[in-house]
N, C-alpha and C positions, 0 to 999 in steps of 0.2 A: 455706176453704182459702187459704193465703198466697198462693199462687201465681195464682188467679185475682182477689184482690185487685191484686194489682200488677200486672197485665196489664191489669185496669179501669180501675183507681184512679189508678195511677203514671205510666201510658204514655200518652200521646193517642192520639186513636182514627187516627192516620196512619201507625202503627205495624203496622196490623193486614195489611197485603202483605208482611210481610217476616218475619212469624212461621209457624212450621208448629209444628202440634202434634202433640205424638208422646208415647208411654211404654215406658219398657224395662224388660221381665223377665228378668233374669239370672242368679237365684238363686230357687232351688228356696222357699225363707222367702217371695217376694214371690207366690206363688202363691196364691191366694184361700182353698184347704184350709189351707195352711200358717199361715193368720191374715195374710198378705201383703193388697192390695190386688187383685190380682188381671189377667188381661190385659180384663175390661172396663170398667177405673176410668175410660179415658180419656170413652167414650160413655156409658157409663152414671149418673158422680157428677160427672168432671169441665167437661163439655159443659154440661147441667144447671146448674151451677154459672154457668157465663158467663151461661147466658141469663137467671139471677134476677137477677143484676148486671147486667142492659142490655145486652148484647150482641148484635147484630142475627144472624139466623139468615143472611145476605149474607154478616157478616162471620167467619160461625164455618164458611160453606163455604169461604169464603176462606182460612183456616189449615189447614182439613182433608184442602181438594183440590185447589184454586187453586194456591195457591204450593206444594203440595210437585210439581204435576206444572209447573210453571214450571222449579222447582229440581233436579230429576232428570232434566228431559228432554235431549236432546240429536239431530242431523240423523242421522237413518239411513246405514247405511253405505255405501249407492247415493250420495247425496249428499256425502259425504264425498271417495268414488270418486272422481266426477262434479268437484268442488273442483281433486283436486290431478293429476288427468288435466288439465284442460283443457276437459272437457264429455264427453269422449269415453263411452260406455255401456257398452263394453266393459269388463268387473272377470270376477276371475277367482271 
């Protein structure tokens, strides 16, 4: 697969925080009956795939879980509150 070639191959391994992995179904064609790939290409062929290519199982929790919950996370709205009150705890 090209893709985890050049994620190996191409990229130093300093790269691997700032990647998430993901796959998108959007077309009824990309559906595994349909002859698509299907929605478990990403764990099933393309996971697999890093790890023959030398990919530390660290660095593939790290694209999986690590940095997408880094990158979507964001301060509760108590906190948020809490910011632009002044501390105060009171929200409505």
């Amino acid at each position: 697969d090209s893709t985890s070639n050049v994620l190996v191959t191409e990229l130093d391994g300093s790269v691997f925080d700032r990647v998430l992995l993901s796959e998108d179904i959007c077309m009824l064609n990309h559906l595994k009956y349909a002859g698509g790939k299907g929605f478990g290409y990403l764990l099933e062929t393309f996971v697999p795939l890093l790890k023959e290519r030398g990919v530390a199982q660290e660095q593939i929790q790290q694209m999986l879980v690590e940095n997408p919950a880094r990158v979507f996370s964001r301060p509760c709205r108590g906190s948020v509150w809490k910011r632009a009150t002044g501390g105060s705890s009171d929200h409505p």
